[in-house]
C-alpha positions as CSV (number, residue, x, y, z in Angstrom):
1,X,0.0,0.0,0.0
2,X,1.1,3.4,-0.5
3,X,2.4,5.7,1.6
4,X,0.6,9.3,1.1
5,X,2.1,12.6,1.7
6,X,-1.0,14.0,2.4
7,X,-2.2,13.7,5.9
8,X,-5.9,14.9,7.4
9,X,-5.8,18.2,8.6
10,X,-3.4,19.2,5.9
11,X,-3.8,22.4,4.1
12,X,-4.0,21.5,0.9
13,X,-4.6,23.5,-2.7
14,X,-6.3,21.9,-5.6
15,X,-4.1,21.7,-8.9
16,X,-6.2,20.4,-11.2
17,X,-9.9,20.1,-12.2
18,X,-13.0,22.4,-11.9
19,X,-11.6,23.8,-8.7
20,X,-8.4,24.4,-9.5
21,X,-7.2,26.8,-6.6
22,X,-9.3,26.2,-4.6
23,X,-7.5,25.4,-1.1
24,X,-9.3,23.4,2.7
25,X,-8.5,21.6,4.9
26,X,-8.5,17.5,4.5
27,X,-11.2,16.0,6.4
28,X,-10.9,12.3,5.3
29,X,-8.1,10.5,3.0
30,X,-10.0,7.7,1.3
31,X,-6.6,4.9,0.6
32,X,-8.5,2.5,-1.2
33,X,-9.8,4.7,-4.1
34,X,-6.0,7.4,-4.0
35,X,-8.5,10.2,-3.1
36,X,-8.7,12.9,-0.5
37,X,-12.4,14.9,0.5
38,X,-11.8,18.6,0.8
39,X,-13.2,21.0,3.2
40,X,-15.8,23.0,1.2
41,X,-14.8,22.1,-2.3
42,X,-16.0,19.8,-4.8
43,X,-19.6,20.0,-3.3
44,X,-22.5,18.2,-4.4
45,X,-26.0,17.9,-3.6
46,X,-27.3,15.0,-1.9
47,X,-31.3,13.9,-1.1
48,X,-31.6,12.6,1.7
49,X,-34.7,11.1,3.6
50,X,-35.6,11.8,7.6
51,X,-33.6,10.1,10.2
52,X,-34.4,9.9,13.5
53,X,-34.3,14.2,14.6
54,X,-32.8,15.0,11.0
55,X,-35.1,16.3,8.8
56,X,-35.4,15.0,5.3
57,X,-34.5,17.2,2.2
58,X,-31.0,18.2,-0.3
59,X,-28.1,18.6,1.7
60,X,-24.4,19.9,0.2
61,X,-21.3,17.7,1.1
62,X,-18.0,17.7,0.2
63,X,-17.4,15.1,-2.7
64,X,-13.7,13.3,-3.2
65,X,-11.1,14.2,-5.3
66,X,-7.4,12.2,-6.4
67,X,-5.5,12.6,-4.4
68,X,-2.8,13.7,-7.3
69,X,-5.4,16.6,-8.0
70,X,-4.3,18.4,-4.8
71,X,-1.1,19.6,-3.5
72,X,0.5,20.5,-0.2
73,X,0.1,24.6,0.3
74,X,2.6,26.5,2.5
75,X,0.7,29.4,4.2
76,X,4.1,31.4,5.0
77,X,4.8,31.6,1.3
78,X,1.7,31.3,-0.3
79,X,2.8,28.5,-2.9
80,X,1.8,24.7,-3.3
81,X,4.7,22.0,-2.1
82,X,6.3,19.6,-3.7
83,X,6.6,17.0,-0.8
84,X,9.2,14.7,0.1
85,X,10.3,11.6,2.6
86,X,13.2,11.7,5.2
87,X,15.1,10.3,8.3
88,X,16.3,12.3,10.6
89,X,19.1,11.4,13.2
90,X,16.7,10.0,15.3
91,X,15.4,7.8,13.7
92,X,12.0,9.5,13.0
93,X,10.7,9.6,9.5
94,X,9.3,12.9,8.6
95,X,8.0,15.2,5.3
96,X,9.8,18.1,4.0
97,X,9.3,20.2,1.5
98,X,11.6,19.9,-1.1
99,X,12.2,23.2,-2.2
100,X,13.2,24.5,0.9
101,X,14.1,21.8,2.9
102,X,12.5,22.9,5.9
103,X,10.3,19.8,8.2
104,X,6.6,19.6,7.8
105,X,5.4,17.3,10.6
Protein backbone atom coordinates (compact mmCIF):
# COMPACT_ATOMS: atom_id res chain seq x y z
CA UNK A 1 0.00 0.00 0.00
CA UNK A 2 1.08 3.37 -0.55
CA UNK A 3 2.45 5.72 1.57
CA UNK A 4 0.57 9.33 1.10
CA UNK A 5 2.13 12.62 1.72
CA UNK A 6 -0.98 14.05 2.44
CA UNK A 7 -2.20 13.73 5.92
CA UNK A 8 -5.88 14.88 7.42
CA UNK A 9 -5.83 18.25 8.65
CA UNK A 10 -3.45 19.25 5.92
CA UNK A 11 -3.77 22.36 4.08
CA UNK A 12 -4.04 21.50 0.87
CA UNK A 13 -4.61 23.48 -2.69
CA UNK A 14 -6.30 21.91 -5.56
CA UNK A 15 -4.13 21.73 -8.88
CA UNK A 16 -6.16 20.39 -11.17
CA UNK A 17 -9.87 20.08 -12.23
CA UNK A 18 -13.04 22.41 -11.88
CA UNK A 19 -11.58 23.83 -8.69
CA UNK A 20 -8.44 24.43 -9.54
CA UNK A 21 -7.19 26.83 -6.60
CA UNK A 22 -9.33 26.22 -4.62
CA UNK A 23 -7.52 25.42 -1.15
CA UNK A 24 -9.32 23.43 2.67
CA UNK A 25 -8.49 21.60 4.86
CA UNK A 26 -8.52 17.53 4.52
CA UNK A 27 -11.17 15.97 6.43
CA UNK A 28 -10.92 12.25 5.29
CA UNK A 29 -8.10 10.46 3.02
CA UNK A 30 -10.02 7.71 1.25
CA UNK A 31 -6.65 4.89 0.64
CA UNK A 32 -8.49 2.51 -1.20
CA UNK A 33 -9.77 4.67 -4.10
CA UNK A 34 -6.03 7.39 -3.98
CA UNK A 35 -8.51 10.25 -3.15
CA UNK A 36 -8.73 12.89 -0.48
CA UNK A 37 -12.37 14.95 0.51
CA UNK A 38 -11.77 18.55 0.80
CA UNK A 39 -13.16 20.98 3.23
CA UNK A 40 -15.85 22.96 1.20
CA UNK A 41 -14.82 22.14 -2.34
CA UNK A 42 -15.97 19.85 -4.80
CA UNK A 43 -19.61 20.02 -3.27
CA UNK A 44 -22.50 18.20 -4.40
CA UNK A 45 -26.02 17.88 -3.57
CA UNK A 46 -27.31 15.03 -1.91
CA UNK A 47 -31.33 13.94 -1.08
CA UNK A 48 -31.62 12.55 1.67
CA UNK A 49 -34.71 11.15 3.60
CA UNK A 50 -35.55 11.76 7.61
CA UNK A 51 -33.58 10.08 10.17
CA UNK A 52 -34.38 9.90 13.52
CA UNK A 53 -34.27 14.19 14.61
CA UNK A 54 -32.76 15.02 11.01
CA UNK A 55 -35.14 16.29 8.79
CA UNK A 56 -35.42 14.96 5.28
CA UNK A 57 -34.48 17.17 2.24
CA UNK A 58 -31.04 18.25 -0.32
CA UNK A 59 -28.07 18.58 1.75
CA UNK A 60 -24.38 19.86 0.22
CA UNK A 61 -21.26 17.72 1.05
CA UNK A 62 -18.04 17.70 0.19
CA UNK A 63 -17.39 15.09 -2.72
CA UNK A 64 -13.73 13.28 -3.18
CA UNK A 65 -11.05 14.20 -5.34
CA UNK A 66 -7.38 12.16 -6.45
CA UNK A 67 -5.49 12.62 -4.37
CA UNK A 68 -2.79 13.66 -7.30
CA UNK A 69 -5.38 16.57 -7.95
CA UNK A 70 -4.28 18.39 -4.83
CA UNK A 71 -1.08 19.59 -3.47
CA UNK A 72 0.47 20.52 -0.24
CA UNK A 73 0.08 24.55 0.34
CA UNK A 74 2.56 26.46 2.52
CA UNK A 75 0.73 29.37 4.16
CA UNK A 76 4.14 31.41 5.00
CA UNK A 77 4.81 31.55 1.25
CA UNK A 78 1.75 31.28 -0.26
CA UNK A 79 2.83 28.53 -2.91
CA UNK A 80 1.77 24.75 -3.32
CA UNK A 81 4.66 22.02 -2.10
CA UNK A 82 6.26 19.58 -3.72
CA UNK A 83 6.60 17.01 -0.77
CA UNK A 84 9.19 14.66 0.07
CA UNK A 85 10.32 11.61 2.63
CA UNK A 86 13.24 11.67 5.24
CA UNK A 87 15.10 10.26 8.27
CA UNK A 88 16.31 12.35 10.61
CA UNK A 89 19.07 11.39 13.23
CA UNK A 90 16.75 10.04 15.27
CA UNK A 91 15.38 7.81 13.73
CA UNK A 92 12.03 9.52 13.00
CA UNK A 93 10.72 9.59 9.46
CA UNK A 94 9.33 12.86 8.65
CA UNK A 95 7.97 15.15 5.31
CA UNK A 96 9.80 18.08 3.98
CA UNK A 97 9.28 20.23 1.53
CA UNK A 98 11.56 19.86 -1.13
CA UNK A 99 12.20 23.23 -2.19
CA UNK A 100 13.22 24.47 0.94
CA UNK A 101 14.09 21.84 2.90
CA UNK A 102 12.52 22.88 5.92
CA UNK A 103 10.34 19.76 8.19
CA UNK A 104 6.58 19.60 7.77
CA UNK A 105 5.41 17.35 10.64
Amino acid sequence: MAKFKIKRDDVVVVTAGKHKGKTGRVLRVVRDANRVVVERVNLVKRQVKAQGERAGGTVEKEAPLHISNVALWNQQEGRPMRVGWKVLEDGRKVRFDKKTGTVID
